[in-house]
DOSE-692760 format. One record per residue: x, y, z of N, C-alpha, C, O in turn; chain; residue number from 1. Coordinates in steps of 0.001 Angstrom, whole numbers. Layout:
BEGIN
      n.x      n.y      n.z     ca.x     ca.y     ca.z      c.x      c.y      c.z      o.x      o.y      o.z  chain  resi
        X        Y        Z        X        Y        Z        X        Y        Z        X        Y        Z      A   NUM
...
//
This chain:
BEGIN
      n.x      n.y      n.z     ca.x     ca.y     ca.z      c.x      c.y      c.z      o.x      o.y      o.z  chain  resi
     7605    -9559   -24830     6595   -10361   -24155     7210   -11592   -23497     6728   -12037   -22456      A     1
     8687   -12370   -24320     8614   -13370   -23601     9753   -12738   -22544     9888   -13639   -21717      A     2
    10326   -12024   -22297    10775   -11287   -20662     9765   -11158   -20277     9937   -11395   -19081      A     3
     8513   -10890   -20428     7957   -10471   -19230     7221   -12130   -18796     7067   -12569   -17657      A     4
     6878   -12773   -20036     6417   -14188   -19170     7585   -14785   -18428     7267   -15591   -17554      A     5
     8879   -14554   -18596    10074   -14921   -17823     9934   -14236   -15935     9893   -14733   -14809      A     6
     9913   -13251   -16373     9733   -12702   -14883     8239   -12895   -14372     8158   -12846   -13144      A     7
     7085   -13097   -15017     5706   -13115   -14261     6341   -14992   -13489     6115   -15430   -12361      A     8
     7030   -15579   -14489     7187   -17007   -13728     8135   -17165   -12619     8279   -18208   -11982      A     9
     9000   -15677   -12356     9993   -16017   -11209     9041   -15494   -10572     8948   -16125    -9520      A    10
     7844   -14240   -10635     7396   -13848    -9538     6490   -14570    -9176     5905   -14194    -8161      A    11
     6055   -15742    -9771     5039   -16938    -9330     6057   -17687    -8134     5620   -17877    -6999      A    12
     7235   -18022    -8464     8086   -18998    -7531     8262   -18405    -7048     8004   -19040    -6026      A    13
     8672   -17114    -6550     9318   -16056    -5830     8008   -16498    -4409     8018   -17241    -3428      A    14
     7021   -15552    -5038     6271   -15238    -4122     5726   -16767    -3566     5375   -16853    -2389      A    15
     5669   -17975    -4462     4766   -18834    -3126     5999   -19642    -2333     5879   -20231    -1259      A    16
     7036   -19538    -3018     8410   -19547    -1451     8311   -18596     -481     8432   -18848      717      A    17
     8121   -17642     -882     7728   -16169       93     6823   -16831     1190     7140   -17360     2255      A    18
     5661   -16650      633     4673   -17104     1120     4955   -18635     2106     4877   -18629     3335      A    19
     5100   -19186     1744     5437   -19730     2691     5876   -20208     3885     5492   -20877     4843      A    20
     7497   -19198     3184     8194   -19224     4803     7538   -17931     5772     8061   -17733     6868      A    21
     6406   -17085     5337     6122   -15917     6102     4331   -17016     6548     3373   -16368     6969      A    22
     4249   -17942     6439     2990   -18369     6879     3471   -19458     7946     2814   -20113     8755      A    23
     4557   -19437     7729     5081   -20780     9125     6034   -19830     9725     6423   -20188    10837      A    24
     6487   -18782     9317     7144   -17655    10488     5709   -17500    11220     5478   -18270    12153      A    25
     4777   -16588    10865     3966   -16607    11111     3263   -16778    12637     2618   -15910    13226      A    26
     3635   -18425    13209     3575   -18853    13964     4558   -19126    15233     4399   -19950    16134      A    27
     5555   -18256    15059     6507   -18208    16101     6053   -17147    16818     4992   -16717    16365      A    28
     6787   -16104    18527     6483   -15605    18817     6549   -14340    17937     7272   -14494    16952      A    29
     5945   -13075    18056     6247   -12441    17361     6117   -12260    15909     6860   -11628    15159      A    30
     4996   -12953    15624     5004   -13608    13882     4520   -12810    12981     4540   -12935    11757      A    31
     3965   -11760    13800     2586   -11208    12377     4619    -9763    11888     5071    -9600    10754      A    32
     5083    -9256    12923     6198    -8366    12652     7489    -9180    11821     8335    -8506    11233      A    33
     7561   -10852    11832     8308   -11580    11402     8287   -12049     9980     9168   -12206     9134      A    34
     6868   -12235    10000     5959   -11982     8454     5407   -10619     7553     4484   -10505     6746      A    35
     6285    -9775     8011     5989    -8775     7327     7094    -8357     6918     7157    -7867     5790      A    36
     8352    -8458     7819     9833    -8530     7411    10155    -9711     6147    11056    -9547     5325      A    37
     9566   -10487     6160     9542   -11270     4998     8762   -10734     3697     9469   -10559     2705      A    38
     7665   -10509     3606     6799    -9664     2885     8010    -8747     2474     8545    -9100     1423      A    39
     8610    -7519     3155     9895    -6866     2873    10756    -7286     1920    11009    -6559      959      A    40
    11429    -8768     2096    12252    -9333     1403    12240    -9388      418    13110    -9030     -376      A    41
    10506   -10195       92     9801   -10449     -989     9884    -9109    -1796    10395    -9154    -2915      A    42
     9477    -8073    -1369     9073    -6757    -2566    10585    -6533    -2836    10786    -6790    -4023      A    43
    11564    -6212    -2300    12513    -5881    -2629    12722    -6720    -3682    12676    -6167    -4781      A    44
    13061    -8570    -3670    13341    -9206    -4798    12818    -8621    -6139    13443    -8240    -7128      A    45
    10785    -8684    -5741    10234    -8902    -7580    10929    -7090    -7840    11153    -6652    -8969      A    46
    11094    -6529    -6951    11431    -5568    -7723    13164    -5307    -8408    13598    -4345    -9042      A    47
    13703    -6299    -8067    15040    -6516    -8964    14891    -7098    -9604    15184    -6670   -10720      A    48
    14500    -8107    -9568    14405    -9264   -10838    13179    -8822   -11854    12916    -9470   -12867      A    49
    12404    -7537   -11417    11995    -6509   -12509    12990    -5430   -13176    12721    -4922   -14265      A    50
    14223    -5095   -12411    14934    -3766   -12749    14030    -2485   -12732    13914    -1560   -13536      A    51
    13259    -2836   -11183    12745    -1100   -11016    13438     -576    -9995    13589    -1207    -8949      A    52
    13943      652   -10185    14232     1467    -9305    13471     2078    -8473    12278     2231    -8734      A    53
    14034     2544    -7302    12717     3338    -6356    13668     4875    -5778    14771     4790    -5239      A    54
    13138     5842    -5973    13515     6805    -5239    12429     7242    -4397    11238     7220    -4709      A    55
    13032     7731    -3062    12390     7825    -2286    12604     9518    -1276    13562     9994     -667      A    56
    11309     9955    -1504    11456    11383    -1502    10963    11424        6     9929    10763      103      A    57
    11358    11981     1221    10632    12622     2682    10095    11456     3410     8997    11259     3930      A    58
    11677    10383     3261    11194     9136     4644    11236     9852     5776    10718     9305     6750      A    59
    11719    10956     5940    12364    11513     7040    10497    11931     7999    10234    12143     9182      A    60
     9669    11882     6810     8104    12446     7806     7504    11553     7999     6283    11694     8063      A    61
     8121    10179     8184     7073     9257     8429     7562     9017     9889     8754     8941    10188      A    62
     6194     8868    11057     6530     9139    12116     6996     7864    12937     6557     6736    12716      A    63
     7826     8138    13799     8268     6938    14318     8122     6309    15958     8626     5373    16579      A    64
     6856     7704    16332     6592     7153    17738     5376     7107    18427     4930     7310    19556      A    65
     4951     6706    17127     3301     6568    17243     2560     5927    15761     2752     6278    14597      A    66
     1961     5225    16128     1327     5132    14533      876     6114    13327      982     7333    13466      A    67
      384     5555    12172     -418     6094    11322    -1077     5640    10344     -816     4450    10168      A    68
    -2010     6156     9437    -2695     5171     8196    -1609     5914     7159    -1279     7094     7048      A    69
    -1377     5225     6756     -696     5357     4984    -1617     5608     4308    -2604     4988     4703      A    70
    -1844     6314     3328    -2523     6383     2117    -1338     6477      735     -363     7225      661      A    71
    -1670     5759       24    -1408     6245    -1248    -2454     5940    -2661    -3664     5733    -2564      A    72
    -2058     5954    -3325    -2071     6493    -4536    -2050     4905    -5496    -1280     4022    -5118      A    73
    -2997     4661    -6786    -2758     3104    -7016    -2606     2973    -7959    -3772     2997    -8353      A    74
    -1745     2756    -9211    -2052     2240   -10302    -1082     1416   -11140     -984     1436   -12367      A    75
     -411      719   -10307      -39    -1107   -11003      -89    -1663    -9582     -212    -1099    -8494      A    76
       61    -3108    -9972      339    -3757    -8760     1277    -3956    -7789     1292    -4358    -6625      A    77
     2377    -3393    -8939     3958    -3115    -8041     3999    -1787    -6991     5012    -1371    -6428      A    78
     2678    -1249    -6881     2544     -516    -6108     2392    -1314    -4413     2314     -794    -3300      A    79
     2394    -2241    -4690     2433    -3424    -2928     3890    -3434    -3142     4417    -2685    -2318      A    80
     4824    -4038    -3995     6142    -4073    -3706     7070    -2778    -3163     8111    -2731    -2507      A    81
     6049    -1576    -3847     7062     -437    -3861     7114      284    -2390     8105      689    -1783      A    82
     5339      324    -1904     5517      276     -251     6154     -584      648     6571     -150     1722      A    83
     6260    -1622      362     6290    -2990     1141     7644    -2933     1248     7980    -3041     2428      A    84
     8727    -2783      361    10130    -2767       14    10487    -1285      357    11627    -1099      782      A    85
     9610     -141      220    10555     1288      845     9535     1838     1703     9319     2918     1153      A    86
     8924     1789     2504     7885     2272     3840     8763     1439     4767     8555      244     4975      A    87
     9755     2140     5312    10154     1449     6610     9710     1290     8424    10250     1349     9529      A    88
     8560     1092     7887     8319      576     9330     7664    -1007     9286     7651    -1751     8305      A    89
     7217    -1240    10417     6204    -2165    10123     4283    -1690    10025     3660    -1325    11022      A    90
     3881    -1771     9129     2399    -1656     9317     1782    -2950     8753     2451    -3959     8530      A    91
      246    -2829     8504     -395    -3647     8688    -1469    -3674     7386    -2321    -2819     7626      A    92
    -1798    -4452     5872    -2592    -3902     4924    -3612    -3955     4931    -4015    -5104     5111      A    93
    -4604    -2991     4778    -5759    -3241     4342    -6613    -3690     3204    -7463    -2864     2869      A    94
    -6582    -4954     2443    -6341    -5249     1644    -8121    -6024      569    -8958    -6725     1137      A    95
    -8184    -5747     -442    -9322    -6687     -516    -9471    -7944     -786    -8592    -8616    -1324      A    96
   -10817    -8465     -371   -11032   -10002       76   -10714   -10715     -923   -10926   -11887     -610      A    97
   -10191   -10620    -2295   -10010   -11418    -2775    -8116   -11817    -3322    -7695   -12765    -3985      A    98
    -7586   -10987    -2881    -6431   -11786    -2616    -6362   -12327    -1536    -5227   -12803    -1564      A    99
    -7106   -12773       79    -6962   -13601      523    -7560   -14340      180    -7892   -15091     1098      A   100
    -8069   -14687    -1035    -8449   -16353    -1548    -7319   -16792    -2435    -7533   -17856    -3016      A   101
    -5797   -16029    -2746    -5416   -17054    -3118    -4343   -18236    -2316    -3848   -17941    -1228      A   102
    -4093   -19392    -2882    -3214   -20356    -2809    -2350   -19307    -1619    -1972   -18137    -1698      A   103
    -2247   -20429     -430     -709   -19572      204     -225   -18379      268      442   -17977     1221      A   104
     -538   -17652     -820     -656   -16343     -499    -1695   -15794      624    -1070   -15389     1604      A   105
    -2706   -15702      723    -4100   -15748     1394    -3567   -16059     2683    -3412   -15001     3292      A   106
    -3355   -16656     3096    -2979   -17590     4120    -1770   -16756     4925    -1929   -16301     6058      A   107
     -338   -16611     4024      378   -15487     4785      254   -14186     4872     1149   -13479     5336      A   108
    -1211   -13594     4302    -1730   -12396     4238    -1923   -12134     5786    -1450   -11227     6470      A   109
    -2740   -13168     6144    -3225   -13550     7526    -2309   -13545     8564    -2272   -12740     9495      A   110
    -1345   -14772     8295     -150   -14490     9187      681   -13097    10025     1116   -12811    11140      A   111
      490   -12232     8016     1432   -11342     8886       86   -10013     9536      352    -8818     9413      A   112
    -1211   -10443    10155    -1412    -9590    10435    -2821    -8699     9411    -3854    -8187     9843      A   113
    -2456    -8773     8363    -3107    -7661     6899    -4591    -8287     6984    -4939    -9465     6903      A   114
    -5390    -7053     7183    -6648    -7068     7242    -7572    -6814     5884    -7640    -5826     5152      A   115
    -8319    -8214     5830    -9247    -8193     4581   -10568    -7033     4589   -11090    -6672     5643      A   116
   -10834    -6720     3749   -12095    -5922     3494   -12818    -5846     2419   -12413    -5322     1381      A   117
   -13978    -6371     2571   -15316    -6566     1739   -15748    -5636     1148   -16905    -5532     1553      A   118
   -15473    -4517      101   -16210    -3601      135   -17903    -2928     -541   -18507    -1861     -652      A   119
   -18089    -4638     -895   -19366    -4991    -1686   -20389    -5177      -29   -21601    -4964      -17      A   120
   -19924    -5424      714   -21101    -5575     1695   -20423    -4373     3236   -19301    -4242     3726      A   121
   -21571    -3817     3499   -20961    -2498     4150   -20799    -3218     5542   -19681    -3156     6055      A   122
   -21554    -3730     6045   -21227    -4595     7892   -20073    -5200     7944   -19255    -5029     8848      A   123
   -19894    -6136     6736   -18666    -7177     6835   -17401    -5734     6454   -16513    -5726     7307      A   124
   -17290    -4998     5741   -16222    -3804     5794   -16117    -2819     6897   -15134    -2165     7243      A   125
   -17161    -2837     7319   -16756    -2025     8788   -16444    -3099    10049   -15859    -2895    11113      A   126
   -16942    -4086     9615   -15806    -5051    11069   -14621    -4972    10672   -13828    -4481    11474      A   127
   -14218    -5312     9640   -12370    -4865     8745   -12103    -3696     9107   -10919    -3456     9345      A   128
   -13112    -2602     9264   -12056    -1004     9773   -11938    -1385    11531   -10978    -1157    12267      A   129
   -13299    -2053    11891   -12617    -2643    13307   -11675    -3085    13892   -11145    -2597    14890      A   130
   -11296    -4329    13162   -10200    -4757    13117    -8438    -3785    12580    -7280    -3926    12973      A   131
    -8732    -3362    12111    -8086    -2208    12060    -7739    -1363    13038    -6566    -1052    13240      A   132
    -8621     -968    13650    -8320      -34    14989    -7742     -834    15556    -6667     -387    15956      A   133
    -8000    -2396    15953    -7896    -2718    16909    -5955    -2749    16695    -5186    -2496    17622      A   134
    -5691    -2968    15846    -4002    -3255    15203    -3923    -1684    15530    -2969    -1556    16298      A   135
    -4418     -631    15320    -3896      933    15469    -3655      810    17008    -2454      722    17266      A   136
    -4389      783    17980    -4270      312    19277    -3415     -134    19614    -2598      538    20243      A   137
    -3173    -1644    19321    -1688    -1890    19902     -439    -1798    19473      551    -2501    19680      A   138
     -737     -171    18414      434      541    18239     1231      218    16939     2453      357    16884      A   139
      487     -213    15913      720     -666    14544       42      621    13307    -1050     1189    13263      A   140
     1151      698    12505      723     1974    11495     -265      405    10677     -194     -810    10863      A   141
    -1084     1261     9792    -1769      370     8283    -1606     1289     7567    -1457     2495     7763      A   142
    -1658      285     6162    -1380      994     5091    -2724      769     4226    -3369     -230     4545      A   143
    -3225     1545     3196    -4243     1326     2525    -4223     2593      816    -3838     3761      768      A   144
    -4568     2063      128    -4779     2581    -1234    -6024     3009     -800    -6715     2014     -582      A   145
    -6917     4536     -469    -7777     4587     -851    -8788     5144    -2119    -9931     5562    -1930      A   146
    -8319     5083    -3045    -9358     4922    -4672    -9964     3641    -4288   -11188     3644    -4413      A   147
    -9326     2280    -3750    -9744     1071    -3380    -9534      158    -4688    -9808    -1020    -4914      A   148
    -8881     1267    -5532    -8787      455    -6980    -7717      601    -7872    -7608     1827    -7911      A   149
    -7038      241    -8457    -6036     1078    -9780    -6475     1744   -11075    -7138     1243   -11984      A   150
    -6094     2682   -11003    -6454     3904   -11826    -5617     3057   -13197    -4746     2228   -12933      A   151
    -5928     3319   -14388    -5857     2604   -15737    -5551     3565   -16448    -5326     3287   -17626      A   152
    -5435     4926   -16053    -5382     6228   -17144    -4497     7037   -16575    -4293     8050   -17243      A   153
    -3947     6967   -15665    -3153     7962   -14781    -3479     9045   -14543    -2832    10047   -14847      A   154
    -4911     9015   -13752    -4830     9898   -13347    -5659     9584   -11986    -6551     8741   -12083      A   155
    -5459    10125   -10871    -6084     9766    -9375    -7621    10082    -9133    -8287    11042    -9520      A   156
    -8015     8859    -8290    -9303     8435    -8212    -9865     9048    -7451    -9190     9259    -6443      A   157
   -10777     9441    -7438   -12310    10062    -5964   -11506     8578    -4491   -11319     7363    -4413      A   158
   -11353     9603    -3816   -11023     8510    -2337   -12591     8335    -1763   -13584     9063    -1777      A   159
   -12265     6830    -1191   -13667     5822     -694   -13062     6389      644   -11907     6638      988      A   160
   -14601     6527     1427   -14698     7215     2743   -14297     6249     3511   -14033     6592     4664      A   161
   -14178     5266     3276   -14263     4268     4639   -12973     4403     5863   -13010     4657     7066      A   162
   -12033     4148     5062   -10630     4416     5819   -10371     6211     6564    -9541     6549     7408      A   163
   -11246     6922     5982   -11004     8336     6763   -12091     8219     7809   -11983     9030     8728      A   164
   -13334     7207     7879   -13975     7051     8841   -13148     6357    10166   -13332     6665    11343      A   165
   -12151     5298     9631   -11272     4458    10521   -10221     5830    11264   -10165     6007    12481      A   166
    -9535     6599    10345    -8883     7763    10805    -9337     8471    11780    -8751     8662    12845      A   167
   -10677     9004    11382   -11049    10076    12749   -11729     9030    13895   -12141     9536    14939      A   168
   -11826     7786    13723   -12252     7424    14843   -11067     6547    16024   -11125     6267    17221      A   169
   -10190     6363    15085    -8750     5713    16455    -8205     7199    16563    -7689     7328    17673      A   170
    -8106     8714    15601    -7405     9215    15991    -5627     9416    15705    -4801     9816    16525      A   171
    -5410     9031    14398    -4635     8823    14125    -3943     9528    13166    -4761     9425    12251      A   172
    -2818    10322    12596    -2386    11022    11628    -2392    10502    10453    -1745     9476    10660      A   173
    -2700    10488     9240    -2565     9903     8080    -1252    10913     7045    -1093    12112     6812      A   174
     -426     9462     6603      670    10185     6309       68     9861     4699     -561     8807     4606      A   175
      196    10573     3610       97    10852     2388     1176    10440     1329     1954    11336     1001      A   176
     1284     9592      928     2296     9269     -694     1716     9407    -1676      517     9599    -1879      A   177
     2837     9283    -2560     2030     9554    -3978     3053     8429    -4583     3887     8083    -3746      A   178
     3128     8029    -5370     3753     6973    -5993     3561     7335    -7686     2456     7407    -8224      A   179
     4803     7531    -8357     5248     7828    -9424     5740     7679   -10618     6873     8110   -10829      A   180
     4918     6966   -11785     5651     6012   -12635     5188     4371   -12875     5480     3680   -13851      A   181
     4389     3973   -11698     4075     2478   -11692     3224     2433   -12899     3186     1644   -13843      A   182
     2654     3331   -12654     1858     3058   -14154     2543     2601   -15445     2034     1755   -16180      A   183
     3708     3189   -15692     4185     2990   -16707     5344     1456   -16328     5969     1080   -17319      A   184
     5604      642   -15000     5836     -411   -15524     5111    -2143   -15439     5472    -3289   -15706      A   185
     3999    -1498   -14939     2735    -2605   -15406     1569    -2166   -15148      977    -2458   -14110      A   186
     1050    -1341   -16140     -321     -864   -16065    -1441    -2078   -15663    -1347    -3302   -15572      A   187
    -2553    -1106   -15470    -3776    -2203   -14671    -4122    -3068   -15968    -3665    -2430   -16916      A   188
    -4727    -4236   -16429    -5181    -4994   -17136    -3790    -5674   -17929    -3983    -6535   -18788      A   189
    -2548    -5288   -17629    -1560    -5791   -18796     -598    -6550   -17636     -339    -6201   -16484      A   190
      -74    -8013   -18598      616    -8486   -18167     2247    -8088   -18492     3138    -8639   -17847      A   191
     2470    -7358   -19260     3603    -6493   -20229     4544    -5846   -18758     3938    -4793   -18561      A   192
     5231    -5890   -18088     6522    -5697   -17599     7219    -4738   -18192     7614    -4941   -19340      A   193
     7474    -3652   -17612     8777    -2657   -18688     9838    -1757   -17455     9679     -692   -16858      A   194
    10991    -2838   -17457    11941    -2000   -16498    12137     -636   -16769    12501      -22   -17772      A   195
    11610     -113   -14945    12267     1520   -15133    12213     2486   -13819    12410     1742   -12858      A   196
    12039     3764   -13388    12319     4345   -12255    11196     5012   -11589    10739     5986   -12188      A   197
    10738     4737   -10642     9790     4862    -9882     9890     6167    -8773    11066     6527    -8815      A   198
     9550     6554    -8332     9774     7980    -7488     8400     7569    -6168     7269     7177    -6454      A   199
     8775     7734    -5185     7932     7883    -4298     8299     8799    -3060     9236     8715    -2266      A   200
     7365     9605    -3145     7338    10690    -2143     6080    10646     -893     4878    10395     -982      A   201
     7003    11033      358     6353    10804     1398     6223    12101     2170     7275    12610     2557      A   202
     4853    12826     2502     4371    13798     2675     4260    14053     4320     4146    13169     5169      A   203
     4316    15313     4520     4295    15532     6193     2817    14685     6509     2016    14807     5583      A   204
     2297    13788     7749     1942    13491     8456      815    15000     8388     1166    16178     8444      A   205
     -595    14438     8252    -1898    15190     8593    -2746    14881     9597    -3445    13867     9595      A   206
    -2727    15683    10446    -3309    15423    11990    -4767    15470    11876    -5158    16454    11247      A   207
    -5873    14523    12395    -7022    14435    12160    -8009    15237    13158    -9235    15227    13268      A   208
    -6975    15944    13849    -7943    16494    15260    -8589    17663    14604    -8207    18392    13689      A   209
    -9993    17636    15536   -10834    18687    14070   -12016    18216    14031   -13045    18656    14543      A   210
   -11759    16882    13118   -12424    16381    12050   -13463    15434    12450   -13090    14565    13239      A   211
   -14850    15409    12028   -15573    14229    13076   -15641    13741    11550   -15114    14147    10514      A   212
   -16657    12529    11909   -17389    11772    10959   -18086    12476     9574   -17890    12241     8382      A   213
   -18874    13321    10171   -19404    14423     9701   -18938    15398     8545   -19529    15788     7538      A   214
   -17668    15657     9041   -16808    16694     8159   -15758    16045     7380   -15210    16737     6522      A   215
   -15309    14597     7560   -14531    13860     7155   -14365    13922     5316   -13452    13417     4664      A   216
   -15457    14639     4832   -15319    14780     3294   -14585    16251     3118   -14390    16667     1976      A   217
   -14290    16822     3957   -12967    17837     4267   -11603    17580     4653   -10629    18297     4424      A   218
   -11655    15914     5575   -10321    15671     5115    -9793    14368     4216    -8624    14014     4066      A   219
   -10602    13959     3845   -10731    13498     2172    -9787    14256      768    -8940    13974      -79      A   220
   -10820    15620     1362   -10029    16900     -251    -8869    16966      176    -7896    16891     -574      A   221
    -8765    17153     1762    -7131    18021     2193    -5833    16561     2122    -4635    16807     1975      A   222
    -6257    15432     2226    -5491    14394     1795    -5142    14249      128    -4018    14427     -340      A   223
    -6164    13944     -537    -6222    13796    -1864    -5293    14927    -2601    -4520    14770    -3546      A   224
    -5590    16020    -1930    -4785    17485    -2888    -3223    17354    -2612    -2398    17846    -3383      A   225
    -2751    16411    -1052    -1773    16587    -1083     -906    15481    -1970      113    15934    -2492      A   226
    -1185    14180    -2178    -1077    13326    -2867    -1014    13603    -4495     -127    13145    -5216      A   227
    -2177    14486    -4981    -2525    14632    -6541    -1313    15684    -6255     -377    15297    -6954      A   228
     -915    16879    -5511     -297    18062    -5756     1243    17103    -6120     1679    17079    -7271      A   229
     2022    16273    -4848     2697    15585    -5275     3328    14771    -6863     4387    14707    -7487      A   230
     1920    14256    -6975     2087    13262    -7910     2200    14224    -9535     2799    13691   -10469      A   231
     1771    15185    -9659     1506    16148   -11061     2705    16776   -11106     3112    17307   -12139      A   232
     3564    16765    -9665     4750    18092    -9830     5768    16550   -10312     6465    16497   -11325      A   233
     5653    15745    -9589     6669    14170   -10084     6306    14013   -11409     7326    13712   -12028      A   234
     5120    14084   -12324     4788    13688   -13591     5222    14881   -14151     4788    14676   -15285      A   235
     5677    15822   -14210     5786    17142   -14863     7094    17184   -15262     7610    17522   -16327      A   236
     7735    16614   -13787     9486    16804   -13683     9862    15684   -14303    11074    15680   -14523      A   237
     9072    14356   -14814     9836    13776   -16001     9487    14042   -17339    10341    13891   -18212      A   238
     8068    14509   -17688     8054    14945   -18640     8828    16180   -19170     8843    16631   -20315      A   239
     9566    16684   -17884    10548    17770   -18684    11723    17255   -18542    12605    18006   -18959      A   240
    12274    15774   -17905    13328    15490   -18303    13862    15089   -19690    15029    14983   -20066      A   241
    12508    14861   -20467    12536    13799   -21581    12367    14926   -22803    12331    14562   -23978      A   242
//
């Protein structure tokens, strides 16, 4: 316990130095892509000065000449470091409203771009998928967890429609991860830290043409299956390492 209050206190200093210099980058030309390269920096650190490893399975399908929505998969919080530090491009988060209330953090959320969303009030969350398009438009991938929540039991959540409504309406491929292990080094409700190896796999790119509004709870299943199919064959292959 007291390693992990050791490291929750570097990742307090860590991140509001972070924060900082990505909220006054921010404001140069070019700021919201300048502040997200920082954001970068940032995940890479807490995740050394945690001792997690990341393997990284099929960067090779994430596309590189056109946007897309990210989806993955949620259950610790080092699941922001683990995209943020191995998703190499730049995108944009979709994130909820209440980490932009905190301290400086909040603030370079904004900077670099990362779009808040309400999902207690449905008008104020669909101007956030607005805003969203509007970043898909001028040619920016986003990234988004849709369960909208962290799973506490390991096992993957019913996906919230909202973001596959944002999908079929810019038109955009949604690329699929699954993320492997976070659970086990800071589950949801625990402050407990436990260095160890993370696996993340990145799935061919799913084309939304097809699909209206309408049918969108068809590509809901065909996302979700590819993510859960992922994530059970990664949980299987360490339980038979061990």
């Amino acid at each position: 316990m007291i390693r992990s209050a050791i490291l929750i206190f570097i990742g307090i200093v860590v991140t509001g130095v972070m924060s900082v210099v990505a909220y006054v980058i921010g404001f140069t030309p070019n700021g919201e892509n300048k502040a997200h390269k920082i954001a970068n920096i940032w995940a890479k650190t807490m995740l050394f000065f945690s001792a997690t490893t990341v393997e990284v399975v099929g960067e090779e399908n994430i596309l590189t000449d056109r946007p897309q929505i990210f989806m993955a998969n949620h259950q610790s919080d080092f699941d922001i470091f683990i995209v943020l530090a191995y998703v190499p491009c730049q995108f944009r988060w979709i994130a909820k409203k209440e980490l932009f209330r905190v301290p400086v953090f909040g603030p370079a959320m904004r900077r670099a771009g990362y779009i808040e969303i309400d999902r207690q009030h449905h008008e104020k969350a669909l101007k956030s998928l607005d805003e969203a398009a509007e970043k898909i438009r001028e040619g920016k991938s986003v990234m988004t967890f849709p369960e909208g929540t962290r799973s506490k039991d390991k096992t993957i959540k019913p996906f919230k429609q909202g973001v596959f409504h944002l999908a079929v309406k810019s038109g955009v491929p949604i690329t699929p991860i699954s993320i492997i292990g976070s659970g086990d080094i800071m589950p949801k409700r625990s402050l407990k830290i436990h260095p160890g190896a993370i696996t993340m796999v990145i799935d061919k790119p799913i084309s939304v043409d097809g699909y209206t509004i309408e049918t969108r709870n068809l590509l809901i299943e065909k996302v979700r299956d590819v993510i859960v199919k992922n994530y059970e064959e990664g949980m299987a292959l360490r339980k038979g390492n061990h």
